[in-house]
N, C-alpha and C positions, 0 to 999 in steps of 0.2 A: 470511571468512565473509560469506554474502550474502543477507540476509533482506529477504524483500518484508515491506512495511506497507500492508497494504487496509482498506478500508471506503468507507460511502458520501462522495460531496462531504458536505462540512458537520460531519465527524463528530470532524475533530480529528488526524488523520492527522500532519499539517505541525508541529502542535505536538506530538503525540507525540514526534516525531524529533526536534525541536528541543530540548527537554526532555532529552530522553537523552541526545544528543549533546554537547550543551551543555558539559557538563563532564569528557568523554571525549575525548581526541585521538586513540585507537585508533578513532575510530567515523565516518563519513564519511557523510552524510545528503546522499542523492539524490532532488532531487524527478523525478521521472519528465518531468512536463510541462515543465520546464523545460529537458528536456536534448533533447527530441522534436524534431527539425527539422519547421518546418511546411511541410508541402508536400499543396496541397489533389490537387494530381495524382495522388498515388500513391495506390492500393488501401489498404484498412485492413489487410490483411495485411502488407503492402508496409511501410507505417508503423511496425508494433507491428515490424519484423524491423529495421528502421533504426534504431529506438530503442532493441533490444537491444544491438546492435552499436553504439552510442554508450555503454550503459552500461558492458555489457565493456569498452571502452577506455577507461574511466575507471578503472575497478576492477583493468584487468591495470599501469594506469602512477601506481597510486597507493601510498603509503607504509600506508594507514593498514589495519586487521587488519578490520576489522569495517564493515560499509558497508549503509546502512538505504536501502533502494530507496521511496521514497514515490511510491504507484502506484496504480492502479486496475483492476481483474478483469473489469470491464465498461466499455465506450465509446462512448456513444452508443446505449445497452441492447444494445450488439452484446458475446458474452465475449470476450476474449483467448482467441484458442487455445493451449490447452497444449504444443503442437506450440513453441511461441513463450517460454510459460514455460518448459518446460523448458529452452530453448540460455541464462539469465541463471545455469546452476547456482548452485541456491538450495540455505542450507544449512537454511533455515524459513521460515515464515509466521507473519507477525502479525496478526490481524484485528483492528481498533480498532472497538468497540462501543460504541452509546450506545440509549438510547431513543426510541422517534419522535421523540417530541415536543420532546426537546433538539436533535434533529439539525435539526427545523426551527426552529427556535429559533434556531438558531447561523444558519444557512443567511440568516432575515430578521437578522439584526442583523450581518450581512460585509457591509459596505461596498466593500470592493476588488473583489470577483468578484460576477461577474453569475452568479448559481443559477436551476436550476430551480423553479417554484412545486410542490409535490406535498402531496395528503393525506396525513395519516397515514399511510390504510388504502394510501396510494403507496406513502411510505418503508417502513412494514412488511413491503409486499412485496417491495421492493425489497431490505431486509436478511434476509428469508427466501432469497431468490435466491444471491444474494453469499455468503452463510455455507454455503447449498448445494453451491455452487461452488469456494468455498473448501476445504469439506471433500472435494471429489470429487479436487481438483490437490492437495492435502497426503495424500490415497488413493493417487492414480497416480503419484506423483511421489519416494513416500515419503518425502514430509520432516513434519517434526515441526512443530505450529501450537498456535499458543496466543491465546485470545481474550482480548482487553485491555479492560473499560471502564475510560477515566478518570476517572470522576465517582462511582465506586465504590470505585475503589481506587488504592495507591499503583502506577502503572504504570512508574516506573523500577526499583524495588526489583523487583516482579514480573519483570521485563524481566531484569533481573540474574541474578537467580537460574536463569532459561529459561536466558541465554548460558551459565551456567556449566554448567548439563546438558551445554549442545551441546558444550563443549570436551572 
């Protein structure tokens, strides 16, 4: 089973997956960036089709059942083409939600990653977009999505309950 985890930078994403996985050895947590070869030569299509093909090869030589793609819908405000999500055959979507003002919040107090600076009226648009988007690829894709905030609610327990639909 292979579910994307989106939202914007800042939003929690990385600890989501960590969170869940954490105590799961069925669950294998992919940070997307981490596994992207950097190569400024290649087209961003070119990119996003290398990074799938790195993920698949993770997920066809791995033991584990359940594998949390930590990623992003947008790059550079350029989307991922669907074209693109579709070849990771996704079994769902997670969108991890929060409210502006935490996500910039979070964004000034990371120290490790260098963020974008954005208003508010930024990030709201910007998670206006993204949940757009989202909904449009869980539309054409038919897979099943579910919106997570964590600062609302228990999102493992929630998370749980989603997997066990999808089974």
């Amino acid at each position: 089973m292979v579910i994307l985890v989106v939202g914007l930078p800042g939003v929690g994403k990385t600890k989501f997956c960590e969170k869940v996985s954490s105590n799961n050895p069925k669950i294998l947590h992919i940070v997307a960036s981490s596994v992207q070869k950097k190569s400024n030569d290649l087209a961003f299509n070119s990119n996003q089709l290398n990074l799938i093909e790195e993920i698949n090869k993770i997920v066809a030589e791995s033991i584990n059942e359940i594998f949390l793609i930590d990623g992003h819908l947008f790059i550079k405000n350029k989307k991922v083409p669907i074209a693109a999500i579709r070849k990771l055959h996704l079994s769902a979507i997670v969108f991890i939600y929060e409210e502006a003002n935490t996500i910039i919040h979070r964004r000034e107090s990371d120290g490790l990653r260098a963020r974008n600076v954005e208003t508010q009226n930024q990030v709201i648009k910007s998670l206006e977009d993204q949940l757009e988007y989202c909904n449009y690829i869980s539309k054409e894709l038919d897979l099943p999505l579910i919106i997570l905030q964590p600062s609302k609610q228990d999102t493992v327990i929630e998370f749980n309950q989603f997997i066990s639909l999808l089974n």
